[in-house]
N, C-alpha and C positions, 0 to 999 in steps of 0.2 A: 314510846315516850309519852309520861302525863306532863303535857306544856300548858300551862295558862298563858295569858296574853292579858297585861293588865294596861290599864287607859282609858283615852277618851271615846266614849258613844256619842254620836250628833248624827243632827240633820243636817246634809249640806247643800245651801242655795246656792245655786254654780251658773255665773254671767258669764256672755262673753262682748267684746268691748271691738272692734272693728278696726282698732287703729293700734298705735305703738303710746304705751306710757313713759316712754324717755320722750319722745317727740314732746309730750304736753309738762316737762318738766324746766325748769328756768334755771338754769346753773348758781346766778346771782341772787334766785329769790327760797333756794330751799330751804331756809331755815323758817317760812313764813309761807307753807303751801297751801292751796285753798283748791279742790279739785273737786269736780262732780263729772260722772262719765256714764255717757249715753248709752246703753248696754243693748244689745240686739238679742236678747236670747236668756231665757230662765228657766234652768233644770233644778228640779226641788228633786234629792236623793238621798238614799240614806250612808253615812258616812262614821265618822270618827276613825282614829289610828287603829284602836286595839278590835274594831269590831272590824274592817275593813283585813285587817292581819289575819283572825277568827272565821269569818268567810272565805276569805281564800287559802285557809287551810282545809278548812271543810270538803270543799270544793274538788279538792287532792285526797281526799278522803279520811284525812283525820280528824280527831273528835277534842279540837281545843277546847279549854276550858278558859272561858271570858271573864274578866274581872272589872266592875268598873261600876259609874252609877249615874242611873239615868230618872228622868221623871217617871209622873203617873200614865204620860202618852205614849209608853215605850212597847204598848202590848203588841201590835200589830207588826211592827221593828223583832219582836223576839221571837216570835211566828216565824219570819221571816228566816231568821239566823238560825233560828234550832231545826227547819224545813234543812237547812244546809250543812247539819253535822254539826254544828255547834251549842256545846254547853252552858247555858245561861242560868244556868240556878245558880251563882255566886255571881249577879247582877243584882247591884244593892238599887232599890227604887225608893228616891225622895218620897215623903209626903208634901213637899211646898213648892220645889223646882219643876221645870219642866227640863225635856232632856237639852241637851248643849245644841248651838248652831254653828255651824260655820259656814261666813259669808262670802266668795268668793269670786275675782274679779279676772279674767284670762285676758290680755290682748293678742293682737293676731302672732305675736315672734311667741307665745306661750311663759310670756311673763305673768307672776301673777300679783294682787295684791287682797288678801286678804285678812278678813275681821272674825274675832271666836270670844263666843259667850258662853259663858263657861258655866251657867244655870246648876243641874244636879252634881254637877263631874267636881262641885266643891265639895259635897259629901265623900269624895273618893276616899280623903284622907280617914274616914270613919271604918274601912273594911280591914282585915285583920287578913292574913294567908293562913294560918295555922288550922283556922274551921275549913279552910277548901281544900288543905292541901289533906285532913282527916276524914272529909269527904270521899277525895277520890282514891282513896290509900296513897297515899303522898305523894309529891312534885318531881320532876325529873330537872325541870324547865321555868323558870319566870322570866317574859319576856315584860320589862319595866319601857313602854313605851310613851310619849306623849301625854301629859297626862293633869289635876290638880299637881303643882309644885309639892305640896306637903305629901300627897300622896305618895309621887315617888319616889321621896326621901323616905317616908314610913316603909314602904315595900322593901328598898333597897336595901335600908339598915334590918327589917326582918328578915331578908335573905341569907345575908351575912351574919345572924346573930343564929338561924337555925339551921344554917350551913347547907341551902337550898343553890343549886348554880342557877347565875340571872345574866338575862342578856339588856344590856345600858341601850336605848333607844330614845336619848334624848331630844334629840330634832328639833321642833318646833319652839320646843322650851328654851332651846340655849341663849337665843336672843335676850333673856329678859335675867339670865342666869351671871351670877359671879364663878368668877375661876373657882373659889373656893365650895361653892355650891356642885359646880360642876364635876371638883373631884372628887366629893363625896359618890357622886352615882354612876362615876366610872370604875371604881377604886375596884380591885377584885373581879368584875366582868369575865364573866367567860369568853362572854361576845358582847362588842359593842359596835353598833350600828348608826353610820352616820351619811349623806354624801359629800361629795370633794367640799364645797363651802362649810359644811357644818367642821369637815374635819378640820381645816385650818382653822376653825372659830374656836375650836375645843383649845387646840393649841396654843393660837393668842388669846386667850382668857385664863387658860391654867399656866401657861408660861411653861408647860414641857412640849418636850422635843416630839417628834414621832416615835422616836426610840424609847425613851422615857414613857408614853404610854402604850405601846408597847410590852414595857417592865409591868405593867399594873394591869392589862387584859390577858385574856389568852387567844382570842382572835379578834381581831379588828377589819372589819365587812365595810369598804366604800363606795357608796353607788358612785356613778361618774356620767349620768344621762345618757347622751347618745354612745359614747364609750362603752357601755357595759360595766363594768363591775372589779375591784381588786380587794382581794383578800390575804393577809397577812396577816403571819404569825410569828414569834419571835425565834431566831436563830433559825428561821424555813426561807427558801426562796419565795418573793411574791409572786401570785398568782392573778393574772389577767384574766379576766372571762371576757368576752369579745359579748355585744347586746345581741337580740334574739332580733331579726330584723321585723320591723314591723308591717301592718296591710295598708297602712293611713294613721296619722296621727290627728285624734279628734280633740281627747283636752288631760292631761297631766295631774290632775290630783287622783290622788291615793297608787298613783305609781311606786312609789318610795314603798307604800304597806304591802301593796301586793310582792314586790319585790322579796319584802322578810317573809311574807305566805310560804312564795317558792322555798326558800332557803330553810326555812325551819323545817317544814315538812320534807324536804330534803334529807335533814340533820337525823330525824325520825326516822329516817329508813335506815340510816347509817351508809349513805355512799357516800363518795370522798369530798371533801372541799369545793373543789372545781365545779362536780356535780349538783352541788348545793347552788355553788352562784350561775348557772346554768339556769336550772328549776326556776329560780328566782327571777334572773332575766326575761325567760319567756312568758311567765304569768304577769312580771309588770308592761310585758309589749302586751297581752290580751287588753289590759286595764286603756292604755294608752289610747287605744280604737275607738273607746266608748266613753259615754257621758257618766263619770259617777265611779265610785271607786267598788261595787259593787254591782256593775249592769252586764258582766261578762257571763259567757259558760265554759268550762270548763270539760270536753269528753274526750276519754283514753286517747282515742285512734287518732283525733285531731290532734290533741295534746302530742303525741309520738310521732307523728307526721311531721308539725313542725320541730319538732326537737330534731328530729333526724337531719331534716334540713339545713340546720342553724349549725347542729352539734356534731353530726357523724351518727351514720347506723351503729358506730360500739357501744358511742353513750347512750341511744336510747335503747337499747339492749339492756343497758345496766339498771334503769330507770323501771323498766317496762313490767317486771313483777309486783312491782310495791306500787302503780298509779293507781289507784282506784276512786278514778272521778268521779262525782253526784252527777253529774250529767251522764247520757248513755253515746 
């Protein structure tokens, strides 16, 4: 499968904070909060949704094709990602912006609060699909993840107008999104990717049902944190995937991306459903261990080891032809 992954590219400064952010909250005073917090710890990493997706598809040995746009600082970053299997020649680079940041705050229960400066990633909306998808003899796949707002509205409506299948990854966006906004870039999804809050957020902002959306994707993928994972599809029984269990939990961003790594690259080999959110599960437990949504490795034998553990020797049986990790 030729999948692009389109989105945000940044750099992500990752604190960590010592204490509880509900502890320093005032019930009586929220609408009037004034907070500065003492942070023990600064990991500068490289990050964004669609690149963090794009490496850990890599990584499983597929050759994504990245969309998205970043500053003039990005050279060293695409070193980086094309070392990993990844295609960035349909990485558009500002001449004024520098690439995106994202600022980010963990306390000890793994709550987070985070800031994103959105610098080149407002050029998104300037990239076109129809030159990448000509490039690589045409799309199988658009995953419209995180991203400039117009961008993913551009992307989405060109999916649907050149009848390319896209997967709806609005996440981080939906916050600042109208129901009406919103079902513009679910509308038709193949797959649309969300976790438990995001999915109740779709729902009370569009005003439909579960069922009802549903009617308008063809799979609908919900992470569910220490839960693992359910995936649904209309008139199917749902499917539970149980989480990969972890070695230690160090910090939680780009858990969520790694998670669609797994599952896409999954989708690309063509094993079932289940197997999909499987892949997925245990590449976002890799993530979870480490600082940065990109500080993992990824090799066969480990990779099937813990699968086997998590999953049963039949599934990584099923698995075990098509892995071919960048790691050895």
């Amino acid at each position: 499968m030729r999948i692009a992954v389109t989105g945000s590219i940044a750099t992500d400064h990752l604190m960590t904070f010592p204490g509880s952010f509900g502890e320093q909250l005032i019930a009586e005073q929220l609408d009037r909060v004034s907070l500065s917090f003492l942070v023990d710890d600064l990991q500068i990493r490289r990050g964004g949704a669609a690149a963090n997706i794009a490496f850990g598809m890599g990584c499983l040995g597929q050759k994504p094709i990245l969309v998205g746009a970043v500053g003039d600082d990005f050279a060293d970053y695409r070193s980086w990602l094309e070392r990993h299997g990844v295609d960035c020649h349909s990485v558009h680079v500002s001449e004024t912006r520098h690439t995106a940041r994202f600022l980010c705050t963990t306390d000890e229960h793994h709550n987070q609060i985070a800031s994103f400066y959105t610098g080149a990633m407002a050029e998104a909306r300037e990239i076109e699909l129809k030159p990448v998808a000509d490039r690589v003899d045409g799309l199988d796949l658009v995953l419209i993840s995180p991203n400039d707002p117009d961008a993913m509205f551009r992307h989405t409506e060109e999916c649907r107008r050149r009848g390319i299948p896209f997967g709806a990854d609005p996440s981080q966006q939906l916050a600042r999104m109208g129901g009406d906004e919103i079902k513009s870039l679910i509308e038709g999804a193949a797959y649309l990717f969300t976790n438990d809050y995001e999915k109740a957020l779709v729902e009370q902002k569009t005003g439909w049902s579960d069922e009802e959306v549903l009617d308008r994707v063809g799979v609908r993928v919900t992470t569910l944190g220490p839960k693992g994972a359910r995936i649904d599809r209309k008139g199917e029984p749902s499917i539970h995937v149980p989480p990969a269990p972890e070695q230690g939990k160090v910090d939680p961003t780009g858990v969520g991306d790694a998670f669609r790594a797994g599952f896409l690259s999954a989708l690309a080999w063509g094993v079932s459903p289940e197997r999909c959110g499987q892949v997925g599960n245990l590449v976002a437990t890799h993530v979870l261990e480490e600082v940065g949504g990109q500080e993992y490795k990824l090799g066969k034998q480990g990779f099937l080891d813990r699968f086997s553990a998590s999953y049963g020797t039949e599934a990584a049986a099923e698995i075990a032809p098509h892995l071919n990790c960048h790691y050895a």
